[in-house]
DOLOBA-14181 format. One record per residue: residue in one letter; x, y, z of N, C-alpha, C in turn. Coordinates in steps of 0.001 Angstrom, whole numbers, padded with zeros to 6 digits, always signed. Atoms other than C-alpha are relative to their C-alpha. Example, Ala and Ser with C-alpha at 12.3 -4.5 7.8 and 13.67 -1.06 7.14 Angstrom:
2
a+000890-001190+000000+012300-004500+007800+000900+001200+000000;s-000820-001190-000060+013670-001060+007140-000770+001090+000730;
***
This chain:
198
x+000980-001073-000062-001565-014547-000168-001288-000432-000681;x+001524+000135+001127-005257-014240-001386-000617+000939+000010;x+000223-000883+000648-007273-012295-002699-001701-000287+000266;x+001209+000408-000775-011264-012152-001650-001143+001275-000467;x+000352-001385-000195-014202-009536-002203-001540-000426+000705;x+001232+000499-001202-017089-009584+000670-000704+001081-000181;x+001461-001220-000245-020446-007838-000236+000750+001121-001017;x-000370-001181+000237-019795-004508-001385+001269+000891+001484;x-000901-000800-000764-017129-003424+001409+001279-000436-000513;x-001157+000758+000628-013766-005266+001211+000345-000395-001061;x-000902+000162+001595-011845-005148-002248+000580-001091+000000;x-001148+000388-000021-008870-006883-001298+000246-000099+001519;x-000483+000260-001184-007432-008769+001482+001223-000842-000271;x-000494+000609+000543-004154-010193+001316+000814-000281+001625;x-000725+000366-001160-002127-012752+004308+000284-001127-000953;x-000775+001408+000088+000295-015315+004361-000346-000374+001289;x+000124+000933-001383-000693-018217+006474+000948-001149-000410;x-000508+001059-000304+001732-020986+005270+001558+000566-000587;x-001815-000591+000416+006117-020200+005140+000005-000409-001568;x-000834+000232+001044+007368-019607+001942+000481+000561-000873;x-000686-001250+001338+009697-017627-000733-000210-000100-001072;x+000066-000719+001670+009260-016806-003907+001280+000042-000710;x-001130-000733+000336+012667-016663-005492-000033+000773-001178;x-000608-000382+001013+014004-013953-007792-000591-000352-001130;x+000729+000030+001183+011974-013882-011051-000761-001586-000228;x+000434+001321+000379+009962-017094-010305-001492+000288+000004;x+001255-000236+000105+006269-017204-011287-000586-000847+000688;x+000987+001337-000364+003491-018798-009326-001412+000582+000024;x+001290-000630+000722-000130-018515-009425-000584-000339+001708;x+000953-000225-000810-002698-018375-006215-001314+000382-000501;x+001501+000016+000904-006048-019052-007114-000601+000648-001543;x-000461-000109+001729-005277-018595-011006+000601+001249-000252;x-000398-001708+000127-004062-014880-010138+001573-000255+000066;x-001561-000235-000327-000490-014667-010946+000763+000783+000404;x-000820-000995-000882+002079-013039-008625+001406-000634-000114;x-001378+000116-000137+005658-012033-009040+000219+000623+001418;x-000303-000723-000942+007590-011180-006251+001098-000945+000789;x-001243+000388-000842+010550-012057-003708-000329+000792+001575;x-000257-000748-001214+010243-011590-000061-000157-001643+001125;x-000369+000759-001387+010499-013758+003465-000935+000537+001150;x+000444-000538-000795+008497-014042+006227+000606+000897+001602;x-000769-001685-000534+009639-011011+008738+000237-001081+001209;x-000063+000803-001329+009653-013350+012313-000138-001430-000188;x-000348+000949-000666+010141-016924+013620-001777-000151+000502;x+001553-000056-000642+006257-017643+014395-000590+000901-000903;x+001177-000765+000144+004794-015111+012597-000427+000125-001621;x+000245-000555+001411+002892-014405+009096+000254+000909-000982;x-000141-001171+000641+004063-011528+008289+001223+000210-001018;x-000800-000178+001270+006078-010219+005134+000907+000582+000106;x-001469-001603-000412+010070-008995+005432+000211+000028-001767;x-000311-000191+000993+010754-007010+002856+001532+000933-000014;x-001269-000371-000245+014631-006587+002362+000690+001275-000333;x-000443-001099+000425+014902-003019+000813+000981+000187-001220;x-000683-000103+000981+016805-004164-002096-000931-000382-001052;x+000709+000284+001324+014675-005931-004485-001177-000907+000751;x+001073+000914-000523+011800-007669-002376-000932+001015-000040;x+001140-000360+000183+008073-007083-003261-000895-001082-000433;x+000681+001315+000820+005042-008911-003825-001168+000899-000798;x+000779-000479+001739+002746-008281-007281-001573-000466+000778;x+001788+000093+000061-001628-007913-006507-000817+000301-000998;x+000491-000652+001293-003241-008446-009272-001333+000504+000513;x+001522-000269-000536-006521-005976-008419-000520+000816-001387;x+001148-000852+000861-009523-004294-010439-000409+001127+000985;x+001261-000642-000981-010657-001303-008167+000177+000903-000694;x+000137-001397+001228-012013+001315-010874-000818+000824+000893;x+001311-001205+000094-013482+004730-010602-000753-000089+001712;x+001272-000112-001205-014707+005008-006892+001146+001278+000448;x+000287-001458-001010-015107+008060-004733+000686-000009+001256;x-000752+000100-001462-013804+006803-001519+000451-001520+000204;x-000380+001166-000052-011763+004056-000667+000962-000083+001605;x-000941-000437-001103-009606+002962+002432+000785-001506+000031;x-001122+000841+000034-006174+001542+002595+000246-000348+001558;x-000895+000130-001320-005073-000599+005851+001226-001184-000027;x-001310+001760+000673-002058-003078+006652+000325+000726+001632;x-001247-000352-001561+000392-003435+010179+001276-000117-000947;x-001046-000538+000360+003733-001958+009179+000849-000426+001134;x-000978-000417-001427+006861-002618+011491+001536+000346-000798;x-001024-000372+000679+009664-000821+009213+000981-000332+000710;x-001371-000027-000407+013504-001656+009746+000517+001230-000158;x-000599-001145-000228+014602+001565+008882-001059+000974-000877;x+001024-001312-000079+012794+004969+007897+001026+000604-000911;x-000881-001578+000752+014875+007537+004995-000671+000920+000485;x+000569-001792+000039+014673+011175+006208-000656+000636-001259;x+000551-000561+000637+014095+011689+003030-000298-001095-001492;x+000233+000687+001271+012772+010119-000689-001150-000686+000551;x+001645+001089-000485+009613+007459-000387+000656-001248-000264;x+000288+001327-000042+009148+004255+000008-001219-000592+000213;x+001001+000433+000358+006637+002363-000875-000919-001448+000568;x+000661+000598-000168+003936+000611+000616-001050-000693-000380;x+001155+000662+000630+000798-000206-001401+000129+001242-001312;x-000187-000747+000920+001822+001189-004966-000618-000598-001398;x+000144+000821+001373-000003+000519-008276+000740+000064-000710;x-001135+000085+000973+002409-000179-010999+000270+001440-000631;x+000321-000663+000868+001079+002381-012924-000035+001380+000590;x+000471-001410-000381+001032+006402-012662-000514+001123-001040;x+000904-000495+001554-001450+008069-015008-001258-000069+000392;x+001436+000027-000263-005105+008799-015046-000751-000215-001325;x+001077+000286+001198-007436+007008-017673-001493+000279+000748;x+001005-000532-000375-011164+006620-017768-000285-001212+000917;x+000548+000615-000881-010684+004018-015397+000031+000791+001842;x-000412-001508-001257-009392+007116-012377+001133-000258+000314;x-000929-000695-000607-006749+007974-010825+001328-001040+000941;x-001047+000816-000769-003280+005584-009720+000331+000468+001460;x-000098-000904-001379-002927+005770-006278+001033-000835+000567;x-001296+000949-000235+000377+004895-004446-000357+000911+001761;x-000200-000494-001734+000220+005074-000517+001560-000769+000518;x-001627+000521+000031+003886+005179+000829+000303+001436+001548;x-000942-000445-000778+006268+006748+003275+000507+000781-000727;x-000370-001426+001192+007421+010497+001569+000489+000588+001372;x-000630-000881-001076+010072+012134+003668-000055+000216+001172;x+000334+000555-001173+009621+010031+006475-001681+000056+000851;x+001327-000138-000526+006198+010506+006990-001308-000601-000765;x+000512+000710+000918+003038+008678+005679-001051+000970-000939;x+000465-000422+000634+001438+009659+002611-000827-000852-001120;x+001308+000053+000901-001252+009572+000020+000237+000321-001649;x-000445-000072+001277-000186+009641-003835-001028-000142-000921;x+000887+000980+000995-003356+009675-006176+000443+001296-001070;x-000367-000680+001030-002461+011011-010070-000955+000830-000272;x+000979-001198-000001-004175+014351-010600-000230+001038+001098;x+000331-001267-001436-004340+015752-006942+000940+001207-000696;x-000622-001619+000447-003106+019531-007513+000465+000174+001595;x-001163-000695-000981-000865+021190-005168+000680-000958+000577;x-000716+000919-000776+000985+018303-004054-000685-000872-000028;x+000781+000654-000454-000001+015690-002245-000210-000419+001401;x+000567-000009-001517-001825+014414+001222+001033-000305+000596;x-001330+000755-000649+001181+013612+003683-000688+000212+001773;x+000166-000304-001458+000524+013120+007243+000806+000252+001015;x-001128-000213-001083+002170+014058+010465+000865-000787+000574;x-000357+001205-000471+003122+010786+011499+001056-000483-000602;x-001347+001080+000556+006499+009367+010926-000063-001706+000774;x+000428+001191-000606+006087+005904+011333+001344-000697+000680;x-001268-000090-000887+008570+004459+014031+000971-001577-000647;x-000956+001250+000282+011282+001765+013074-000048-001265+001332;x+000023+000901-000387+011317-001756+014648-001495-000534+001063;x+001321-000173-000059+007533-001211+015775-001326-000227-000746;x+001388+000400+000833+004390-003013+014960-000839+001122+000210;x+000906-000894+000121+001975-000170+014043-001146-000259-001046;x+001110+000070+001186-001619-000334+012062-000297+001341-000395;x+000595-001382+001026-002059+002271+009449-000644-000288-000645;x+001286-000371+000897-005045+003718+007456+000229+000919-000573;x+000712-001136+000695-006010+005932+005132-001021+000269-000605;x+001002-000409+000541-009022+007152+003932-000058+001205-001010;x-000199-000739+001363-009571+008708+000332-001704+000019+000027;x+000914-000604+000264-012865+011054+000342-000171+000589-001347;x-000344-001249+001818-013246+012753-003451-001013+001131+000873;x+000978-001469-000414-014323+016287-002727+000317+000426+001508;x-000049-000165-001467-013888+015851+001117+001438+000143+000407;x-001176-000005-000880-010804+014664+002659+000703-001189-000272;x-000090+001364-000152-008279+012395+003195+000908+000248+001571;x-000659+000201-001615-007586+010839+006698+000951-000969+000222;x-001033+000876-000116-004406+008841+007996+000030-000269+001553;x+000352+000130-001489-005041+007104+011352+001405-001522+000194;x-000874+000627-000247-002154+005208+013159-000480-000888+001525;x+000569+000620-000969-003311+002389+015777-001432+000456+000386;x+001391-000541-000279-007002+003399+015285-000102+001880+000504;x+000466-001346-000413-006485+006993+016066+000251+000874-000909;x-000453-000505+000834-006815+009288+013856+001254+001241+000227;x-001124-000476-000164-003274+011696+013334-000107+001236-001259;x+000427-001424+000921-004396+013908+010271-000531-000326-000832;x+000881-000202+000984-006546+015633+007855+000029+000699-000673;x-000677-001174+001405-005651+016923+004711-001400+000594-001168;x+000964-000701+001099-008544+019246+003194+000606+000927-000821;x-000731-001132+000333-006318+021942+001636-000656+000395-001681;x-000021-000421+001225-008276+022786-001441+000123-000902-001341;x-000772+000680+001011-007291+019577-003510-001407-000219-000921;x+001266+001008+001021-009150+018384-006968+000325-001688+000351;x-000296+001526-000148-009617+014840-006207-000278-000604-000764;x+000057+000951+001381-009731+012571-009195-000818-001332+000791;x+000016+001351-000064-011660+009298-009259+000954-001409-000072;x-000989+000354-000293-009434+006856-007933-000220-001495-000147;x-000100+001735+000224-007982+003020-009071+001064-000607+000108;x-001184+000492-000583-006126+000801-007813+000163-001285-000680;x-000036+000856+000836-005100-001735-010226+001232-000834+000232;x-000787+001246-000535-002397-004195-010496+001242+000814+000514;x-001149-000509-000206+000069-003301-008004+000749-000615+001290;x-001183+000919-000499+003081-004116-005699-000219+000446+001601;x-000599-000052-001219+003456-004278-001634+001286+000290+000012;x-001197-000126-000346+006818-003070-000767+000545+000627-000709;x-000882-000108+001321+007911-001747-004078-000903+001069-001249;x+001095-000287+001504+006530+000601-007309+000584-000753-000894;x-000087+000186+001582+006522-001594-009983+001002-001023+000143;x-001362+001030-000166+009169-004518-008531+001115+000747-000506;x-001472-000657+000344+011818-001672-009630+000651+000995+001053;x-000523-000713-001343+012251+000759-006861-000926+000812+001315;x-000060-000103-001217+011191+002165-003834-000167-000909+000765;x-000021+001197-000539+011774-000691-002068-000242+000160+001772;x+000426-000262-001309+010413-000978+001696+001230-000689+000904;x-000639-000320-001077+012917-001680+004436-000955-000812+001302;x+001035+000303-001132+010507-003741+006804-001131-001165+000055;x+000927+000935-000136+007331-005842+007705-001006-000031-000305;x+001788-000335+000397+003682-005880+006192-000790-001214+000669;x+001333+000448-000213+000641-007477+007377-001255+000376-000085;x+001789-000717-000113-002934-007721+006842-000403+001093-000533;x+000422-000708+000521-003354-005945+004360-001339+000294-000763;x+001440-000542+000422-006914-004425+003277-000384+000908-000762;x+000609-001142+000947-008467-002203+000776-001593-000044+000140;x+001399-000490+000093-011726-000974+001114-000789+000448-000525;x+000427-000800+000783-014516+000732-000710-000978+000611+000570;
***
């Protein structure tokens, strides 16, 4: 993986272009940024990340403080889906709000995709969309403060959650693909191309 920031848009970009595992509590470094993690690439030909649902995740170390709007993307092709509990797709370690803003964990919540930032009131954003098992799909989300947040599946958007929420200034700091925290919700599936935005 790597790690990149272009201009003022793109935070974070992270791909595997050359095969290879990680085992089980082994450290390595990518361009001096160190990453834990355990996982396999998902296909025979392809770049993309399987993550086994037991203990596979990979560690990003990021800085994204204090902004207003941000937007999460990646291609997903889950092995299996829980009816119910989350699983975790792009989760910062951390859940708490300092004066850097607001932990934000975007994940799969009772089969459907959702929006996790610390502080929203009444819940939180969840969209209509259950994302389908053994299916390459590209998901988004978009985090408005004050406005909205949107969750678009193959470029289209699928919903929009205004309901009244306080939206906290939001950061996304060092955190895990596949996993909160390399301890549990563990993903079940395939990542690619993953992006953060600002």
């Amino acid at each position: 993986p790597y790690s990149m920031q272009l201009g003022n848009d793109i935070m974070a970009e992270y791909r595997v272009f050359t095969t290879f595992l990680v085992p089980p509590g082994s450290k390595v470094s990518y361009q001096g940024a160190p990453q834990w993690g355990r996982y396999k690439l998902a296909e025979e030909g392809s770049n993309a990340l399987h993550f086994d649902g037991v203990d596979d995740y990979v560690s990003l170390p990021m800085q994204f403080y204090k902004h207003v709007a941000f937007t999460i993307e990646m291609w997903i092709k889950p092995d299996a889906i829980p009816a119910t509990g989350i699983v975790s797709l792009l989760n910062t370690n951390s859940w708490n709000t300092d004066a850097n803003g607001a932990s934000v964990h975007f994940q799969i919540s009772d089969s459907k995709l959702s929006l996790a930032v610390n502080g929203i009131n009444d819940g939180h954003p969840t969209s209509s969309y259950p994302p389908i098992p053994n299916v390459w799909q590209h998901i988004a989300v978009t985090y408005a403060r004050g406005v909205a947040v949107k969750f678009y599946v193959n470029g289209n958007l699928v919903s929009t959650v205004t309901k009244g929420y306080i939206m906290p200034l939001a950061k996304i700091d060092d955190a895990c693909l596949g996993s909160w925290g390399g301890t549990s919700r563990f993903l079940n599936g395939a990542i690619d191309e993953v992006r953060v935005w600002n």
